[in-house]
C-alpha positions as a Markdown table, in Angstrom:
| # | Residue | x | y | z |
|---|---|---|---|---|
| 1 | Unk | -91.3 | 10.1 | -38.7 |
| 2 | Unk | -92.2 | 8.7 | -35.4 |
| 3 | Unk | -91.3 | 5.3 | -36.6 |
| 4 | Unk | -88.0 | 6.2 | -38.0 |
| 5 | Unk | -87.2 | 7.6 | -34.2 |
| 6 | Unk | -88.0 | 4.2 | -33.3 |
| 7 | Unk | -86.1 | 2.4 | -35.4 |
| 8 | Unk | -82.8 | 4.5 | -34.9 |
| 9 | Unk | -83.3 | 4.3 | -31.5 |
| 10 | Unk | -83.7 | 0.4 | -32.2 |
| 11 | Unk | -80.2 | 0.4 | -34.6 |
| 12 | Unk | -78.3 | 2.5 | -31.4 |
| 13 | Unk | -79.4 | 0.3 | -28.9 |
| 14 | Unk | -76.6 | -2.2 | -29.5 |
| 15 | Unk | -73.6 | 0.5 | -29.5 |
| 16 | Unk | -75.2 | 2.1 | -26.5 |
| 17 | Unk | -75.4 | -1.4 | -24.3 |
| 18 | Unk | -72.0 | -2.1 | -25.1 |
| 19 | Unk | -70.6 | 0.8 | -24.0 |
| 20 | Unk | -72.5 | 1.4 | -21.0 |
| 21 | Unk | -71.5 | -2.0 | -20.2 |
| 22 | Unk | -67.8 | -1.5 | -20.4 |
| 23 | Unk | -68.2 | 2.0 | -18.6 |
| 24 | Unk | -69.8 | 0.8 | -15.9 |
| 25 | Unk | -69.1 | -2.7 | -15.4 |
| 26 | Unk | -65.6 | -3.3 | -16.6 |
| 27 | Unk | -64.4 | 0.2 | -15.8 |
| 28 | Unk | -66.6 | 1.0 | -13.2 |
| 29 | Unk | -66.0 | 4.5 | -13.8 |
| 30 | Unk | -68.9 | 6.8 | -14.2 |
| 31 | Unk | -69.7 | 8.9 | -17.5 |
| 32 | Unk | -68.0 | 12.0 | -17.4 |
| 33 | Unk | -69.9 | 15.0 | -17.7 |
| 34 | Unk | -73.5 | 12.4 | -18.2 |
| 35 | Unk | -75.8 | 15.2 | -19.5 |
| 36 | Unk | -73.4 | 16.1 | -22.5 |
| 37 | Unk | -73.5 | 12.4 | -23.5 |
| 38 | Unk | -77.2 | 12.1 | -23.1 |
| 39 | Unk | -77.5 | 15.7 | -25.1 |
| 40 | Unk | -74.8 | 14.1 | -27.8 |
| 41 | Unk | -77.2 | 10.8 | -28.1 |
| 42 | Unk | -80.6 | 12.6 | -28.7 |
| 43 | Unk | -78.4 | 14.7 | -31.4 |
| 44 | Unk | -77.4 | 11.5 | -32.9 |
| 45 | Unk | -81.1 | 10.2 | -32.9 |
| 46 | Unk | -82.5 | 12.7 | -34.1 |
| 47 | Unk | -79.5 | 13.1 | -36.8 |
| 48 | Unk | -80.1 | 9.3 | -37.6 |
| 49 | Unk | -83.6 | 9.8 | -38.6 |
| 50 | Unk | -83.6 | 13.2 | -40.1 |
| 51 | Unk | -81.0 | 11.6 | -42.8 |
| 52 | Unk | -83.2 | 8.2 | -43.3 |
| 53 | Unk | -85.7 | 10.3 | -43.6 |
| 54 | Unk | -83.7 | 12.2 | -46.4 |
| 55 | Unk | -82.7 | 9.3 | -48.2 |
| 56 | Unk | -85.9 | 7.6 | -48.5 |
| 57 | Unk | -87.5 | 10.9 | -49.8 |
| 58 | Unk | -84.6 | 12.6 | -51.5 |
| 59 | Unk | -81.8 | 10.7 | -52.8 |
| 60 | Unk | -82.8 | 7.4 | -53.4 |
| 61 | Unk | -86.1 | 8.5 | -55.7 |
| 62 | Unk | -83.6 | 11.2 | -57.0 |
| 63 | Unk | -80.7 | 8.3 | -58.0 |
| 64 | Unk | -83.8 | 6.1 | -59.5 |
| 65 | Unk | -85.1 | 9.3 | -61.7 |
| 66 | Unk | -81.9 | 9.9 | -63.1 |
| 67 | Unk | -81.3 | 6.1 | -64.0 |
| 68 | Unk | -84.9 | 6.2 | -65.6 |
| 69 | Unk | -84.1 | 9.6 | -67.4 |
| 70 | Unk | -80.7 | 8.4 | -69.1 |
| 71 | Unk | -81.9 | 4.9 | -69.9 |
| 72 | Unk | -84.5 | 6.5 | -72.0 |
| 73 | Unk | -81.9 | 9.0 | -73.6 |
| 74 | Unk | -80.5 | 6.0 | -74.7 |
| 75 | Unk | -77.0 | 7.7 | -74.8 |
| 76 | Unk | -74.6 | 5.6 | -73.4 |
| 77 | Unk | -71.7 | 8.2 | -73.4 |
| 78 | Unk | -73.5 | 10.5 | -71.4 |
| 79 | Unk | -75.1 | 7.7 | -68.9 |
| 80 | Unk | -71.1 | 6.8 | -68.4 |
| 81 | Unk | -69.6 | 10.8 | -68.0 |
| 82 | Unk | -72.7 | 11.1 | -65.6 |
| 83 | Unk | -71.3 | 8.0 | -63.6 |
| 84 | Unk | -67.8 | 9.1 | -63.5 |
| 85 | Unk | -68.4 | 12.7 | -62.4 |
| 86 | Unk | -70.7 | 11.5 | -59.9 |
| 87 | Unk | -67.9 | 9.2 | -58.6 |
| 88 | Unk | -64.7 | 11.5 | -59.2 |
| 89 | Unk | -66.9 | 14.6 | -57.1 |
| 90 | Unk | -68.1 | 12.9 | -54.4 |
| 91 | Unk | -65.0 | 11.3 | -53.8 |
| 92 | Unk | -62.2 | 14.3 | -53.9 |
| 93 | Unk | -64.2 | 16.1 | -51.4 |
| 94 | Unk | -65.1 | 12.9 | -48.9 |
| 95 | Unk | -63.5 | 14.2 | -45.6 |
| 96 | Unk | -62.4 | 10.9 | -44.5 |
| 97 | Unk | -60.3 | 10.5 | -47.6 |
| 98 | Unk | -58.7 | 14.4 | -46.4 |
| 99 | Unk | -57.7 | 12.9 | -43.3 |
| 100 | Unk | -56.7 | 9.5 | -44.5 |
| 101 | Unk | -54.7 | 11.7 | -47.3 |
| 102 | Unk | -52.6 | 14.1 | -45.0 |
| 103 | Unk | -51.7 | 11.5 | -42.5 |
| 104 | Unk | -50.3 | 9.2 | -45.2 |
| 105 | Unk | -48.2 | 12.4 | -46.4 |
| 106 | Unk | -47.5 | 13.2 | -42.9 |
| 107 | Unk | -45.9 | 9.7 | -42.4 |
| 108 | Unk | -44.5 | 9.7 | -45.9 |
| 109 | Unk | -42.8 | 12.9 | -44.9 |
| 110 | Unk | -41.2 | 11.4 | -41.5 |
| 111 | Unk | -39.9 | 8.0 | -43.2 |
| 112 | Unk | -37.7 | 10.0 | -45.5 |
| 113 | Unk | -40.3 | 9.0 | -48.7 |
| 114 | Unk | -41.3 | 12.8 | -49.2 |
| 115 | Unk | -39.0 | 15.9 | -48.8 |
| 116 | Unk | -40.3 | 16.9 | -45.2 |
| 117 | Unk | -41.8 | 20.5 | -46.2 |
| 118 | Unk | -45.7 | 21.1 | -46.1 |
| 119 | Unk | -45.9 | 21.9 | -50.0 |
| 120 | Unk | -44.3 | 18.5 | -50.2 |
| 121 | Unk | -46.7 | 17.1 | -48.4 |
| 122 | Unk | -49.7 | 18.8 | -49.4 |
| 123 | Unk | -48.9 | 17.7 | -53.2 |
| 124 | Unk | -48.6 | 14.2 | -51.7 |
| 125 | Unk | -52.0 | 14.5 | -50.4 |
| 126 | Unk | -53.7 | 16.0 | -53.1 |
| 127 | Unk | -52.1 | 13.6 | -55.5 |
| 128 | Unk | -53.0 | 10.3 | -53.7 |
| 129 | Unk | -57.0 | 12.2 | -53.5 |
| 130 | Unk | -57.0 | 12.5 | -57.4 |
| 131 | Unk | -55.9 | 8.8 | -58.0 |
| 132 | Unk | -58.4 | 7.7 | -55.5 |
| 133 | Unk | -61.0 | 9.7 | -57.1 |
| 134 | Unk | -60.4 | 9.2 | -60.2 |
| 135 | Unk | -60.4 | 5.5 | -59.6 |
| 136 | Unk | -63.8 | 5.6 | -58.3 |
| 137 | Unk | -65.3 | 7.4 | -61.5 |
| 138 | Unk | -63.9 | 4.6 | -63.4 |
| 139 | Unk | -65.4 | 1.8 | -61.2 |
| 140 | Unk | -69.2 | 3.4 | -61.3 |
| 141 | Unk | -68.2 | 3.6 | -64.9 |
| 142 | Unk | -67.0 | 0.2 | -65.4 |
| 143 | Unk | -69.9 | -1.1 | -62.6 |
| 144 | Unk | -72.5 | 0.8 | -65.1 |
| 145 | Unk | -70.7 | -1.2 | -68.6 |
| 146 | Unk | -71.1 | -4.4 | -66.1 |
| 147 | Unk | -75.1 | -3.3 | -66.0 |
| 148 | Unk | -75.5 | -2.7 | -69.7 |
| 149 | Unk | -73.8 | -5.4 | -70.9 |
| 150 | Unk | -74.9 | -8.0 | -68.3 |
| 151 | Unk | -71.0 | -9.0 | -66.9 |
| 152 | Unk | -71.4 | -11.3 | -64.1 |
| 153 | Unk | -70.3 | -9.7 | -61.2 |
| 154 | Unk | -68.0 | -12.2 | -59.3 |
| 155 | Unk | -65.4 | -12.7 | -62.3 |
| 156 | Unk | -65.0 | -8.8 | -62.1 |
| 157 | Unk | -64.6 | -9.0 | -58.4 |
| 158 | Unk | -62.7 | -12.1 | -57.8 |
| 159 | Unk | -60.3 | -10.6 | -60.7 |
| 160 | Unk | -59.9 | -7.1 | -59.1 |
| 161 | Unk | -59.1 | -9.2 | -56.1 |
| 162 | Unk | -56.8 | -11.2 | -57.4 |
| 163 | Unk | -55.2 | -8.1 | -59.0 |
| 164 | Unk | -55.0 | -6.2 | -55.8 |
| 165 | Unk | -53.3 | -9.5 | -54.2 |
| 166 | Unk | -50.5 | -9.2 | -56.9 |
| 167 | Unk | -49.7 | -5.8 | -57.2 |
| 168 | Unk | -49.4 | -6.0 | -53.3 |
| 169 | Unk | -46.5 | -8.1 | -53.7 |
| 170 | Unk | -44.6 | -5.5 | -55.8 |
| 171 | Unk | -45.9 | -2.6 | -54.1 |
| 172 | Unk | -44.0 | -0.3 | -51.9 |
| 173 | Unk | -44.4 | -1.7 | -48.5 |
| 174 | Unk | -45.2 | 2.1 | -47.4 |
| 175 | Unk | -47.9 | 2.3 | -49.9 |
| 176 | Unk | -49.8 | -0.8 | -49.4 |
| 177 | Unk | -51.8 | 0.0 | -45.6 |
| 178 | Unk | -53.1 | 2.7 | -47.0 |
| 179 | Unk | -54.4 | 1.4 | -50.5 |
| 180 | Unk | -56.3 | -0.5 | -48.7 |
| 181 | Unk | -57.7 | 2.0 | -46.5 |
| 182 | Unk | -58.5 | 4.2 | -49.3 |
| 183 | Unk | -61.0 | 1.6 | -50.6 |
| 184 | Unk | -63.2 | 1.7 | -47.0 |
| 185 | Unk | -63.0 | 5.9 | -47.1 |
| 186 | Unk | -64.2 | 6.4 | -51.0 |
| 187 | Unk | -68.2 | 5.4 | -50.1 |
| 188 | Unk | -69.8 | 8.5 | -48.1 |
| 189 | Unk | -73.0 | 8.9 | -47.0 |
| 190 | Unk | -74.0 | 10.9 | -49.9 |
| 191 | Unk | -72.4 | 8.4 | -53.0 |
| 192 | Unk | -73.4 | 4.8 | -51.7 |
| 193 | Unk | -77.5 | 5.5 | -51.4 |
| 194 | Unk | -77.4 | 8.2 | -54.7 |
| 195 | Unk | -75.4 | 5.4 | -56.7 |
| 196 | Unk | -77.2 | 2.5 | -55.3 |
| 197 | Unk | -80.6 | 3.7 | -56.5 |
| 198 | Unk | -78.4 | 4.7 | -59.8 |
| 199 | Unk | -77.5 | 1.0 | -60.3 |
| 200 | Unk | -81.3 | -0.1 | -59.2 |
| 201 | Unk | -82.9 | 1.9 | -61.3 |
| 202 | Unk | -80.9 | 1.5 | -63.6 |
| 203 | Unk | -81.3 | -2.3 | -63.7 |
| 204 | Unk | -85.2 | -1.7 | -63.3 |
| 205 | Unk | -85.5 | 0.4 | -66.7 |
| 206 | Unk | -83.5 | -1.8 | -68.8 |
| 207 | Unk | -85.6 | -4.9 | -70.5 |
| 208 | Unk | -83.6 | -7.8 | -69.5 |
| 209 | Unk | -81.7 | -7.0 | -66.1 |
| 210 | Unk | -82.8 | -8.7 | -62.4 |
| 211 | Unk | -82.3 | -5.8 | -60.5 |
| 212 | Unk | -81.7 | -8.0 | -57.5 |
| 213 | Unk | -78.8 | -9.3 | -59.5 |
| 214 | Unk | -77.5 | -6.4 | -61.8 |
| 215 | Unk | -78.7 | -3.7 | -59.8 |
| 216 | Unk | -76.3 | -3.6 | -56.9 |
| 217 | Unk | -72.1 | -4.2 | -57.0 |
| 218 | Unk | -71.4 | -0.4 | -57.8 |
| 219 | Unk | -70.2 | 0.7 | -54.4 |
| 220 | Unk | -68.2 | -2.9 | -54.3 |
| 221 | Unk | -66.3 | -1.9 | -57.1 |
| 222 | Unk | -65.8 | 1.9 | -55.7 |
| 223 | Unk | -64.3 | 0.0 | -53.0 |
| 224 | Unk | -62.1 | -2.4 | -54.9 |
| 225 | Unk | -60.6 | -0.4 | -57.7 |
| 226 | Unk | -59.3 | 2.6 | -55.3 |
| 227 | Unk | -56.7 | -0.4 | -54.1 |
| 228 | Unk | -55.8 | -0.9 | -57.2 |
| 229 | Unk | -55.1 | 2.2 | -58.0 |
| 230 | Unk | -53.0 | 3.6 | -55.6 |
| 231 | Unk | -50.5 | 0.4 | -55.0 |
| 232 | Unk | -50.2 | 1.2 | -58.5 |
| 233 | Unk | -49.6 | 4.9 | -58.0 |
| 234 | Unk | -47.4 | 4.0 | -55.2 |
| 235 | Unk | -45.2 | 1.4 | -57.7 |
| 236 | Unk | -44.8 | 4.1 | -60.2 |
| 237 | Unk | -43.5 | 6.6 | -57.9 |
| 238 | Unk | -41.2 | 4.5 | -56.1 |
């Protein structure tokens, strides 16, 4: 534990120099109320290491177990609804998705897109969390196909890519700032290390698969397919 203080303390270190810096020597202001801050840093220390510490003994063996566990089921069907309920659950609940959602029906709302009423814009909301979530149970669930069957990684990516580039063309211009936000707010703290050891382990118990090369992608396609998604959603609506 001691050395898991250490090394947050270590991963800080950088954010805290550069803001000190800029406080004190481009400002030159002091730190308002100091012993709040210094009360707020030792929280986020001690926060820091409490959740590596967490991950290291919770969710990552948890992620490979599971992996281990359906790989010798052997049922593909249930390895795959596994994947997608993991991805749809974790993502319609992810807070940073709630605020990313109302504020895009909040501005919807006030450019005339949306009737301005809040059951408008709470069924905006909800509507663009669903498609976002939904999107990201398909990518573990295509990222988990990609693992069975061996897909190389970069066509998938490089084509999701070059997908996003032309449905941004047609898209709504409205719609497209916040597709792609939607794909950095999908990955919480809880999905990326629980479906990180997923694919890992997964990899690992499957004769066959480098789990330094099939192992890890998942979280880029939970990050990729979200854009796809809603500049998609947006089209249709519009």
């Amino acid at each position: 534990m001691l050395q898991l203080t250490v090394n947050a303390l270590r991963d800080l270190a950088p954010i805290i120099v550069v803001i000190a810096f800029f406080q004190i020597v481009v400002l030159r202001q002091p730190f308002p109320d100091l012993l709040s801050v210094l009360i707020g840093l030792l929280c986020v220390i001690v926060g820091l290491t409490l959740f590596i510490q967490g991950l290291e003994s919770g969710l990552f063996p948890l992620g490979e177990a599971l992996a281990q566990g359906f790989a010798q089921k052997g049922s593909a069907i249930v390895l795959l609804t596994f994947g997608f309920c993991l991805g749809f659950g974790t993502t319609i609940a992810e807070p940073a998705l709630i605020a990313v959602a109302a504020e895009a029906a909040d501005v919807a709302a006030q450019a005339g897109a949306i009737v301005d009423s809040d059951r408008a814009r709470t069924s905006y909301a909800l509507e663009l969390r669903i498609v976002v979530a939904v999107s990201v149970g398909a990518a573990i669930v295509l990222g988990i196909l990609r693992i069975l069957k061996g897909w190389p990684i970069h066509r998938l990516i490089i084509g999701g890519y070059l997908l996003v580039t032309a449905l941004t063309v047609f898209a709504p211009a409205e719609i497209v700032g916040v597709a792609y936000d939607s794909g950095g707010v999908t990955t919480s703290t809880i999905t990326v290390p629980l479906v990180t050891a997923l694919g890992v382990g997964l990899a690992t118990s499957i004769r066959g698969r480098n789990p330094m090369v099939d192992g890890f992608g998942l979280i880029a396609f939970a990050s990729l397919t979200p854009m796809i998604c809603v500049l998609a959603y947006g089209m249709v609506t519009s």
